[in-house]
C-alpha positions, 0 to 999 in steps of 0.5 A: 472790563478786559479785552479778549483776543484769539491771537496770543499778543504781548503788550507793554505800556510805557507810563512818565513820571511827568509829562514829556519825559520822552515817552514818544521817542523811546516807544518809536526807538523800542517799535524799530529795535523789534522791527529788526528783531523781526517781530510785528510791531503796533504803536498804541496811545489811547488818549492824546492831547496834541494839535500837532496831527497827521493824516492817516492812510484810512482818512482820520487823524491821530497825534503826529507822535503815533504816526512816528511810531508807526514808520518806526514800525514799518506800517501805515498809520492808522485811526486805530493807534490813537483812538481818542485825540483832544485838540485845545482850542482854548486853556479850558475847551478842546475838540475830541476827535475819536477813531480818527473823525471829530465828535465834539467839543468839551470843556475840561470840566464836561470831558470827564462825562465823556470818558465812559463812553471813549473807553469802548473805543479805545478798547476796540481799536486797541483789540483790532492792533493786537489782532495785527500784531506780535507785541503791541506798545502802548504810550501813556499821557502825563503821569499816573500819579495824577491820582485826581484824575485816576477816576474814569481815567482812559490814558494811563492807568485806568486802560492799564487795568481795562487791558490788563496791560503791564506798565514800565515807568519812565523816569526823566533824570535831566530835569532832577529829582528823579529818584522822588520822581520814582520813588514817589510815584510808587507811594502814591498809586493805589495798591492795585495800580502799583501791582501793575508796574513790572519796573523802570527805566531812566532815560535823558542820562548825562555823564558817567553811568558809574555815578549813578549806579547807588541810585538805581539801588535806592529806587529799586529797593524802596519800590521793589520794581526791577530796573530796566535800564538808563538811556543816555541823552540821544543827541539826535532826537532833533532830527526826528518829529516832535509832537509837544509844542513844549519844545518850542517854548525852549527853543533857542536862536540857532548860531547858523548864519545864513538864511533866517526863517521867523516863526511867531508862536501862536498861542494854539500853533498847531502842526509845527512839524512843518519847520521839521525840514527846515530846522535840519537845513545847515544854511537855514535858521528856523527862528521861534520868536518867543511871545513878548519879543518882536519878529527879526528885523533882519528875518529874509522870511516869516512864516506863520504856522497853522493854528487851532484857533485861527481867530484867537490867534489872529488876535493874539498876533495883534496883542504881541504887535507881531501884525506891525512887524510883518506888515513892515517886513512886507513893505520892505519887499521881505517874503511872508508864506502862510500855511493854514491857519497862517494862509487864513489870516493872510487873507482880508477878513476871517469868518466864524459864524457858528463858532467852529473853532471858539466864540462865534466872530469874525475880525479883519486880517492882515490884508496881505493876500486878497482873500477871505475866509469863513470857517465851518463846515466838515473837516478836509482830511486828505493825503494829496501830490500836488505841483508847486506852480512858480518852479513847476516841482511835484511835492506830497503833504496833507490837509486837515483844516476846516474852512473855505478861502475865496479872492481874487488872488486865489486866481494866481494859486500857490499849489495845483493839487492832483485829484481824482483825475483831474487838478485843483488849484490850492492857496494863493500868492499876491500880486507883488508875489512876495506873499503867499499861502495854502492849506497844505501841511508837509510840503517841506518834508518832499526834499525837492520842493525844499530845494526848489522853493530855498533856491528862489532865495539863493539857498542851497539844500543839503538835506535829504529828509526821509533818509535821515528821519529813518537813519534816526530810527535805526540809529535811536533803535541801536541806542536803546539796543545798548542800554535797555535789556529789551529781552527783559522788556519782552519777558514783562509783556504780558 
C-alpha cells in the first residue's frame, strides 16, 4: 500500500538504533535548518508513546516532541504530524488517541489488533502534510531492529514501506557501542527493510572528531550505507522541551542555591514540560525527587505534576511516603501547588467510577484543598488566556484532562479563564493559601506570570521563555548546518 499525491513532495525518515537517541531533537534542528533555507517544512511521527502531550491549534493532541517541531517549522501544530498517540496508563494498557481524539483502550497484547486500521489514518494525515509542503520529516519510535514487532508495524518500517519513504538511521555514540549499533542493525533487518536505509548519521559526539574517523570507515564498509554526518553533543538541548520521561529518571540535584522546587516522580507523570521555565530560572532549582528517596525538607515549594493515572499515582505517592513529607511541608506553613492530576489529589477524595483511567475506584486525597474529584466523561482540550487572581497577571496555557473538581474552595479559584466572551473560574487555593491547584498546563511557560508567581516568594526571574526556546532552534538549526551534509540529506529524500 503507497500514497499518491499530485504535489511533488520530498520526505525522509529518521529511524534510532534505540529508543532516545535524539531523534526528536535532530528532526526539530533539521525542520528549522530548511525553515531558513526557505523551504516548507512539516514534522510527521506516525505512532507516539508519550504522555507528555500538547494541545493543537485544531483541538486535538499530539506528543509534545511534534508540536516542537512544528515551531521549529514556523507552523501551528496540527492532529495530522502525529496521528496515532498511546498514552500509558499502566506497564501493560495505554489509551490510543488517533488524529488527535481518544478512541479507546488497549493492553499491549490487544494493540497489535488495532494496528491495521491506524495504518489508514496515518497514511491520510501523512498525504494531507505532504500536500502542505516542500519536504516532510518523518521521526521513528524505538528501533527498527525490534524485528519482533516488525509485523503489522505502523512506526518505523512498516510505514516506511507503506510510504515508500527513505529512511536515514540515527545511531547514539555517548551510550557506547555504536559501531554494533549500527552495524547490527544492517544485519538484522530483512533485506527489503535494509534497501530502504539511504545512510546514517551519528549524533551525541564528545571530544575530537579525527578519533573517529576509522569507525565511520568500518560502519560504512560492512553496511554500504553513506555516512551523513557526526553531530557533536548540543550543550543546550536543556533548554528546549523534552517529550520522554527517561530524562527525568537521570536527572540530578542542580548545584543552584536559592529557591528549591521538589517535584516527586510519579509512576505515569504526564505533561512535565510544565517544569521546562522553571528549570531555566538561574535562582530556581527544580528538584526530581527520585522514588525511594523522600521530598526535601529544606524544599521552599512542592509541586505535583499531572499524571495519567491520577488514582494509581496517588496511590503510588503513598507507597514512597511522599503524602507524610508533604503533609509536614504544609504544617510547617511551606507552599504546595497542584497542577492536574496533582490539583486532583490535592482534593479530599478522587472518584473513578467507571474505570476511566484504570481499575474502577476511588481513594482518599491529601486533604489538602477542600475539594473532590470524579473522574469521566469527555476529555477537555483547549487552548485558553486566563488571569492568575492573587497578582491579577494575564497568562496562556492549555487543558487536556479528564474530570470535574467540585468544593468549597473552588469559591477562592486560583485562575479566572477567558471563554467565549465571558469568565470562568479554574482551580482553587486553601484558605491558609498556602495550597493551591488548577488544571491549566503551560502557565509557566508565559514569562510574566513566572515573574509574578516567583516574586511572592522573593524570587526574581531573569528568563524570558519564548525567546531562548527559538534562540535554541536557531542555534541547534547552525549545529546541524555544520556538521551534517543537509545537501546530501536532501538528495536522499525520496
Amino acid at each position: 500500500m503507497t500514497t499518491g499525491s499530485s504535489k511533488t513532495t520530498r520526505a525522509l525518515m529518521f529511524q534510532g538504533t534505540g529508543s532516545d537517541v535524539g531523534k526528536s531533537m535532530l528532526v526539530a534542528g533539521l525542520c528549522r535548518a530548511l525553515l531558513r533555507r526557505g523551504l516548507s517544512v512539516r514534522p510527521f511521527k506516525p505512532q507516539n508513546m508519550s504522555n507528555n502531550a500538547a494541545v493543537t491549534a485544531d483541538v486535538g493532541e499530539i506528543g509534545r516532541a511534534q508540536a516542537l517541531q512544528a515551531r521549529a517549522s514556523g507552523v501551528e501544530p496540527s492532529v495530522h504530524m502525529n496521528p496515532v498517540l498511546l498514552k500509558p496508563e499502566s506497564d501493560t494498557g495505554a489509551q490510543i488517541v488517533v488524529q488527535g481524539h481518544v478512541k479507546g483502550h488497549a493492553r499491549a497484547i490487544e494493540y497489535r489488533e488495532w494496528k491495521p486500521q491506524l495504518l489508514s489514518s496515518v497514511l491520510e494525515s501523512y498525504e494531507r502534510l505532504r500536500q502542505e509542503a516542500d519536504i516532510v520529516l518523518v521521526e521513528g519510535a524505538g528501533s527498527p531492529a525490534e524485528i519482533n514487532l516488525r509485523d503489522g508495524d505502523i512506526a518505523n518500517m512498516g510505514f516506511a514501506e507503506a510510504s515508500n519513504c527513505p529512511v536515514v538511521l540515527i545511531g547514539d555514540i555517548d551510550r557506547g557501542g555504536v559501531i554494533a549499533s549500527l552495524v547490527g542493525t544492517h544485519a538484522i533487518l530483512a533485506e527489503s527493510d535494509r534497501a530502504r536505509v539511504v545512510g546514517y548519521l551519528i549524533n551525541k559526539f564528545r571530544g575530537d572528531a579525527r578519533l573517529f574517523e576509522s569507525g565511520i570507515t568500518e560502519i560504512s564498509n560492512r553496511t554500504g550505507w553513506t555516512g551523513f554526518g557526526l553531530v557533536p553533543w548540543f550543550t543546550d538541548a536543556h533548554k528546549l522541551p523534552a517529550e520522554d520521561a527517561v530524562t527525568l529518571d537521570r536527572a540530578t540535584t542542580a548545584e543552584r542555591a536559592g529557591f528549591k522546587i521538589a517535584v516527586p516522580r510519579l509512576s505515569r507523570i504526564a505533561n512535565f514540560d510544565d517544569l521546562d521555565p522553571l528549570n531555566l530560572e538561574p535562582d530556581v532549582t527544580v528538584e526530581i525527587v527520585q522514588p525511594g528517596s523522600p521530598i526535601p525538607a529544606d524544599s521552599n515549594l512542592i509541586l505535583i505534576p499531572g499524571s495519567k493515572a491520577t488514582l494509581a499515582d496517588l496511590a503510588y505517592i503513598r507507597q514512597q511516603g511522599w503524602d507524610i513529607d508533604i503533609l509536614a511541608h504544609h504544617r510547617r506553613g511551606g507552599r504546595v501547588l497542584g497542577l492536574c492530576g496533582g490539583y486532583q489529589m490535592l482534593g479530599r477524595i478522587v472518584r473513578d467510577p467507571d474505570g476511566t483511567e484504570g481499575a474502577a475506584g476511588e481513594a482518599p486525597g491529601l486533604g489538602l484543598l477542600d475539594v473532590e474529584t470524579t473522574l469521566g466523561g469527555d476529555k477537555q482540550l483547549a487552548n485558553v488566556r486566563a488571569r492568575h487572581e492573587t497578582t491579577g497577571t494575564m497568562l496562556t496555557g492549555y487543558e487536556i484532562h479528564i474530570g470535574t473538581t467540585s468544593g468549597p474552595d473552588r469559591a477562592n479559584p486560583f485562575l479566572c479563564i477567558q471563554a467565549h466572551g465571558g469568565e470562568r473560574h479554574e482551580g482553587a487555593v486553601s484558605r491558609d493559601g498556602l495550597v493551591e491547584g488548577c488544571y491549566l498546563h503551560g502557565l509557566f511557560s508565559s514569562d510574566a506570570f513566572r515573574r509574578a508567581y516567583l516574586d511572592q516568594f522573593g524570587v526574581k526571574s531573569s528568563t524570558a521563555y519564548d525567546t531562548t526556546v527559538e534562540a535554541t532552534l536557531d542555534a541547534l538549526a547552525e549545529h546541524l548546518e555544520a556538521h551534517l551534509d543537509i545537501d546530501a540529506l536532501l538528495a536522499a529524500a525520496g
